[in-house]
Every structure is written in structure tokens, then in C-alpha cells.
N, C-alpha and C positions, 0 to 999 in steps of 0.2 A: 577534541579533534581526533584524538586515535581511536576511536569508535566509529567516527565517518569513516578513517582512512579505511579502516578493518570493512566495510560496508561497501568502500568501492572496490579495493582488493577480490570483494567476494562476487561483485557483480561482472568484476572484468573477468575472472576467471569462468561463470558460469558462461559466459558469450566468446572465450575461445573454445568454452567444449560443445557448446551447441554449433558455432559454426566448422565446428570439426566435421561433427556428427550430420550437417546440412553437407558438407564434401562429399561424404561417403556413400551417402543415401540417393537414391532413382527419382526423388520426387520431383518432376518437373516445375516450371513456372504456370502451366495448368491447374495449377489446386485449385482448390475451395475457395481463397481467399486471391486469388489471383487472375491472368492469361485470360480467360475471357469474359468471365464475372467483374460487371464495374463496381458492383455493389457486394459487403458482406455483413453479415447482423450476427451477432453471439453472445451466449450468455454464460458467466461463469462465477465459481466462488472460490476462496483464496481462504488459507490458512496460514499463519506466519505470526513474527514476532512482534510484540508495538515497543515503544521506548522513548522516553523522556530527554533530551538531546541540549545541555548548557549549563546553567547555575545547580542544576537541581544534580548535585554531588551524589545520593544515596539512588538513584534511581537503577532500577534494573530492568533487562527485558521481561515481558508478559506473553503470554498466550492470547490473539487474537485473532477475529475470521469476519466475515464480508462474503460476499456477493454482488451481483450486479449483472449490467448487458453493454455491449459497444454496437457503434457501428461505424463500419472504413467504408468511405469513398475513394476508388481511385483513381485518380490522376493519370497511371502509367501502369504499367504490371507491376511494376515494384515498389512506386509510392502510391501511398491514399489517406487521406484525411480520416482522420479518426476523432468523432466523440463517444463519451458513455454517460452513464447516469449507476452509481452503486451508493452503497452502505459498506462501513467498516470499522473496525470496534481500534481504539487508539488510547494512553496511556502509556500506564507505568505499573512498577510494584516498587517497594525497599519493604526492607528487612532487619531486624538487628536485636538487639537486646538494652536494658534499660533499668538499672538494680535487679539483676539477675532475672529479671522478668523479658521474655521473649516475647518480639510483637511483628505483624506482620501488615503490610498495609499498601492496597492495591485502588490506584486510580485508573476507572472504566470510563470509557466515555465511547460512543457512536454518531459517526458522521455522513453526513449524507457527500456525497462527493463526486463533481462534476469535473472528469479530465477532457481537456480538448489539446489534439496536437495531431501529431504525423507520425507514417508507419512506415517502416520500410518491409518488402515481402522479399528476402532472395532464395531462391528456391524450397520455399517453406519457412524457411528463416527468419522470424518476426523482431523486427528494433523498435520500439516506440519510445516517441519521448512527448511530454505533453505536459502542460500548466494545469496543476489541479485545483478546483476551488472546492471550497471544505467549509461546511456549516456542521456547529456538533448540535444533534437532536436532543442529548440523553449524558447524564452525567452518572457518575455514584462512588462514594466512598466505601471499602469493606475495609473494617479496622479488626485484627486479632490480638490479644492481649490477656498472657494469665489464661486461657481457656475461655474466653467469651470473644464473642464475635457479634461485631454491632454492622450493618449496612446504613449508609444514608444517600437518599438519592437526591440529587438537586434538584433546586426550585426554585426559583423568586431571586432571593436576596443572594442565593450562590452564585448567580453569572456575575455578579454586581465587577467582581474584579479578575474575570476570564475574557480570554476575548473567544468570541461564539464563532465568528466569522474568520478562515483563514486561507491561504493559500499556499505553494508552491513548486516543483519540481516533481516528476514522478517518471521514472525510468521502468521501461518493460522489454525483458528479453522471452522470445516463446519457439516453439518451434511446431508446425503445425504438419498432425498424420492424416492422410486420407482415408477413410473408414467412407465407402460407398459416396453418395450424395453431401456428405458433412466432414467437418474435420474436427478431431480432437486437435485441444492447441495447450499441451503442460507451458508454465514457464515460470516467472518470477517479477516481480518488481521491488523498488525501493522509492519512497514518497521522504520527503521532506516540508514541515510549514517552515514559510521566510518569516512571520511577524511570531515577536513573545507575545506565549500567550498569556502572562500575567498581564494584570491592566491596573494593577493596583498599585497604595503608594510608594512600595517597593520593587518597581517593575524594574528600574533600571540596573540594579543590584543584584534581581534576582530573576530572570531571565530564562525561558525554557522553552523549547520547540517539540513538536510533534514528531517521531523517523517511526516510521515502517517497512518491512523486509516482510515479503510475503508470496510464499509460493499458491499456484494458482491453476486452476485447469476450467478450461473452456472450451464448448461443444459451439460452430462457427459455419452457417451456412452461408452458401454463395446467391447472390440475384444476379 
């Protein structure tokens, strides 16, 4: 639980300095993404942390990145439905030692990932919150040990006790500049799955969720 809280701590804090930063700034409700465009279509790629989130004691964050596109309809100048369609790399790593033998060992997986929800736009100021569904395409174990390095990527018999299919929460803060006809949009989000993905006969013992923290920039035109 202190790793969520640490995660929302960091999200509340990036969204008082962006809506700081939305105070101070000239940008109308005119943007790209707003005032008189009902429609907006973008596409962006995200770099940030992946991490293993319950039973799984040893897990630490990893290096992970993604891609994708949205699109907001709006409702008002300042709400609009928003879906996308992306890819985005999720796990874990741990680390440790083992009769003096140091091993290191990194769970990779890529998900294809369908968010649908709502935006809010205030003066360039982007809030989204949305329900994500998450199918993993791609699995792979890399184990390091003593100086060898073994990769295995899954197949067949590995899903047998993952669950492939999963879902949850996924929160975006962005804040969007006007560059001409387009808007660059930096910002951030944090993803959570609801269901363990172990599925095997130790699942209720041993229990572990999907969390992602990933900062993001996307190029965001207006219709």
C-alpha cells in the first residue's frame, strides 16, 4: 500500500503544478483540443516505470515504453469523451543474491490497451480518467546468474496460469501548447489492473497486479 500511496502523492502533486502553470499561461479555451473544434485525434509515446503491485515481495520498478493514438469528442469546450487504442511494455524486475551468487531477473510483457473515458480541457489543462482494458500480446523471462544470461519467451503452456486478459483504472494529467495548427500535449499517467494476474493454484496466496507510471508526449490535432 505505500507504493500506491507514494504514486498518488506524485500524481496529486504533478496536477497542482500543472494547474499552476495552466493559471499563468495566455492560452485560451481556443486550443487545438478545445472552443471550437468538437473533434480531436493524437498520437503519442510514453516512457516510464512498469511494477508488480501485491504478494510479489521482491518486485521492483523497470524501464518501460508504449505508444499509441486517442481520440476526444466533445461534449462542451471543456469535456469530451475520449477513447484510444495503444501498446505498452508492463512487468517487473527483482534482484538479489543467492550463495554468494548474484542473479538478476526481469519480467517483460506487452499489452495491447483499450482506454475509454472522459477529459476534461481547462484552459489547456487536460484531466482524464478512464477504464482501461488490457490484453498481453507478448511475454518473456530474462534471468542473469554467475555471468550467463538465459531469455525465455512465452508460449503455449506459459499462459496456462496468467490471466492474459485484464483491466482497470488509468489516470492522465497533460497540459497542451499550441505550436501553429497542432498542439504538443507533455504529461503523465498512472494505470492500475483490478484482477490477480496469477491464475494458478496459488493465486489466492499469491496475488499480483499490473501499476504503471509513465510520462508521455503527444502531437494532438483539432477537427
Amino acid at each position: 500500500m505505500s507504493k500506491i500511496s507514494i504514486v498518488g502523492l506524485a500524481l496529486v502533486t504533478v496536477l497542482i503544478g500543472s494547474n499552476a502553470s495552466a493559471q499563468d499561461a495566455t492560452v485560451s479555451t481556443d486550443d487545438v483540443s478545445s472552443g471550437g473544434n468538437k473533434m480531436a485525434i493524437g498520437g503519442y509515446f510514453t516512457l516510464g516505470m512498469a511494477h508488480e503491485v501485491g504478494d510479489y515481495d521482491d518486485a521492483k520498478f523497470r524501464f518501460a515504453g508504449g505508444g499509441g493514438a486517442y481520440f476526444d469528442f466533445y461534449l462542451t469546450p471543456l469535456l469530451a469523451l475520449e477513447a484510444g487504442l495503444g501498446f505498452v511494455g508492463k512487468g517487473s524486475r527483482d534482484e538479489g543474491t543467492i550463495d554468494t551468487i548474484d542473479y538478476k531477473n526481469k519480467l517483460k510483457l506487452t499489452y495491447l490497451t483499450i482506454p475509454l473515458g472522459v477529459s476534461l480541457n481547462i484552459k489547456g489543462l487536460q484531466i482524464g480518467a478512464a477504464w482501461e482494458i488490457a490484453f498481453a500480446l507478448t511475454g518473456k523471462d530474462i534471468e542473469e546468474s554467475g555471468g550467463n544470461k538465459q531469455i525465455e519467451k512465452w508460449d503455449g503452456d506459459d499462459w496456462d496460469n496468467f490471466r492474459r486478459f485484464n483491466m482497470g483504472p488509468r489516470i492522465r494529467v497533460g497540459y497542451a501548447i499550441p505550436v501553429g495548427p497542432i498542439a504538443i500535449v507533455p504529461g503523465v499517467y498512472w494505470s492500475l489492473h483490478v484482477l490477480n494476474e496469477n491464475t494458478g493454484d496459488n493465486s489466492d496466496d499469491n496475488a499480483y497486479r499490473a501499476m504503471n507510471i509513465m510520462f508521455l508526449v503527444a502531437v494532438e490535432f483539432g477537427l
